[in-house]
N, C-alpha and C positions, 0 to 999 in steps of 0.2 A: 170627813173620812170617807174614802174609796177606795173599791179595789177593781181589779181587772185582772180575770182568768182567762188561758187560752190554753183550748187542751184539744186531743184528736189530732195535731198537729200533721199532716200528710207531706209536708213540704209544700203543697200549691194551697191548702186551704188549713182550718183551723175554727173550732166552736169558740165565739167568745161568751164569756158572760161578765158582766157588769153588776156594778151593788154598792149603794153608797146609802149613810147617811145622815138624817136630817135633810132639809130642803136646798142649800146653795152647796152640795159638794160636787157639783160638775160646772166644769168651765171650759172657754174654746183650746187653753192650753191643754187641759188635760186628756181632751179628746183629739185634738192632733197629736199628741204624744202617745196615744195608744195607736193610730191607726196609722202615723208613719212607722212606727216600728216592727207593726204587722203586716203594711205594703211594701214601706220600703227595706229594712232592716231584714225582713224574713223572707221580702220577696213573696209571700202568698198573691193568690188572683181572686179569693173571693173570703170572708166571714160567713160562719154561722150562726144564727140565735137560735138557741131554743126558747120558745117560748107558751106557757100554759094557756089555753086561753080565759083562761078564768084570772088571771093578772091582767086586768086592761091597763094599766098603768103602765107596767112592762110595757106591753104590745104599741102602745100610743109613745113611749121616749125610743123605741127603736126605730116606731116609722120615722119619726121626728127625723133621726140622728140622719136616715136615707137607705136602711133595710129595707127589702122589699118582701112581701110574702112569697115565698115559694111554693109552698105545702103544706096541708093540714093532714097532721096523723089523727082520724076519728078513735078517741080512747086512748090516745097514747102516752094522757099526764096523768097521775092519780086523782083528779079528779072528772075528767074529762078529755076535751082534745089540746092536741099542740101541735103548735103553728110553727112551722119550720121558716124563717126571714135569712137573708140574704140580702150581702152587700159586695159586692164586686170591685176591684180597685179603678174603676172605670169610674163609678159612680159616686165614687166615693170627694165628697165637697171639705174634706179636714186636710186634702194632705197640701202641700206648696205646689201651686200654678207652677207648669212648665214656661219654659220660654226660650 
């Protein structure tokens, strides 16, 4: 079981947040089917994550996916800071090869 949120929506960009689980609820379909639909479907140019830093498991499946850190807000989770990640439709390794 997963889900996928995108909110903030500006028309070029968008927060996502992700959340699944148990251990095998993500897969390569399900993650090109989120990020073509936010590249190519919505047209955005970039995602957002928030992220706590006090979730390293979070922080470690986004670098993974190909977010990149942008920003640390010092204090700005409840319990600590949060790390502002970023993914750009450039960057981005889910969607279909051009040709």
């Amino acid at each position: 079981v997963a889900g996928v949120v995108m909110e903030s929506f500006t028309g070029r960009s968008a927060n996502m947040h992700v959340a699944g689980v148990g251990r095998n609820w993500v897969n390569r379909n399900m993650l090109q089917t989120c990020f073509i639909y936010a590249f190519d479907h919505l047209g955005l140019q970039r995602l957002t994550g928030l992220v706590p830093a006090s979730n390293t498991a979070a922080l470690a499946f986004d670098l993974h996916l190909g977010f990149r850190h942008e920003y640390t807000l010092v204090d700005g989770a409840k319990d600590g800071d949060l790390h502002i990640l970023c993914m750009r439709r450039a960057d981005c390794r889910f969607l279909p090869q051009e040709e």
